[in-house]
C-alpha positions, 0 to 999 in steps of 0.5 A: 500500500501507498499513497498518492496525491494529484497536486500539480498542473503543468502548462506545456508550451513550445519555445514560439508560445512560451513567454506569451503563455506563461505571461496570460496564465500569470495574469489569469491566475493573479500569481507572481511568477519565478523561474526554476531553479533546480530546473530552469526549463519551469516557471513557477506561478507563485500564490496563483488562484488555485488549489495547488501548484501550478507550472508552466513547463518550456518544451524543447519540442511538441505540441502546446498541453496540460499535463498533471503530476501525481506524487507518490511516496512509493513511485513504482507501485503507482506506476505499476498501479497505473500501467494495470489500469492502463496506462503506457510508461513513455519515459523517465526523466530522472525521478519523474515517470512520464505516462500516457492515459488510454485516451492518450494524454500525458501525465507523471508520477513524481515524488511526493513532497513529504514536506508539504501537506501531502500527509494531510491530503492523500489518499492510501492505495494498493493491495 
């Protein structure tokens, strides 16, 4: 058994559409925004309208998308999980899975954040 959280939305957006979205959502949410630090490839829109964490992600290639980002303190269980349930593994950055959804959107396992209020908010999964 472990537990997960869907906490983070993740804009996606191409190099030609990036400053400019990254700038709308900014406003649209009233959030403050910063770059990354340990990756600066993200935007972080700080204090957005929101309930959780929202990113937005500088594409080296692809089409502009929304992705989520479910934290686990177990990754490979829910992976594992999620690939029975039918997801298809797409690739590994580091600690993040990358998967794709049966109706062929993307999203990752991460991580949790056993710092932030992820105890308080997951849910317990698994056999």
């Amino acid at each position: 058994m472990h537990r997960i959280l869907m906490r983070t939305v993740v804009f996606d957006f191409p190099g030609e559409a990036h400053d400019a979205a990254r700038d709308f959502w900014q406003v649209a949410l009233a959030a403050g925004v910063r770059r990354g630090t340990t990756n600066p490839e993200y935007h972080v829109l700080e204090h957005p309208a929101a309930l959780g964490p929202v990113l937005v992600q500088h594409l080296r290639e692809g089409a502009s998308r929304l992705h989520l980002d479910i934290e686990a303190d177990d990754t490979g269980a829910e992976v594992a999980r999620l690939v029975a349930a039918g997801a298809v593994e797409v690739e590994r950055i580091e600690d993040w899975i990358v998967l794709r959804d049966p109706g062929g959107l993307l999203f990752c396992v991460v991580p949790a954040d056993l710092d932030s209020d992820f105890t308080s908010f997951a849910r317990t999964v698994g056999t």
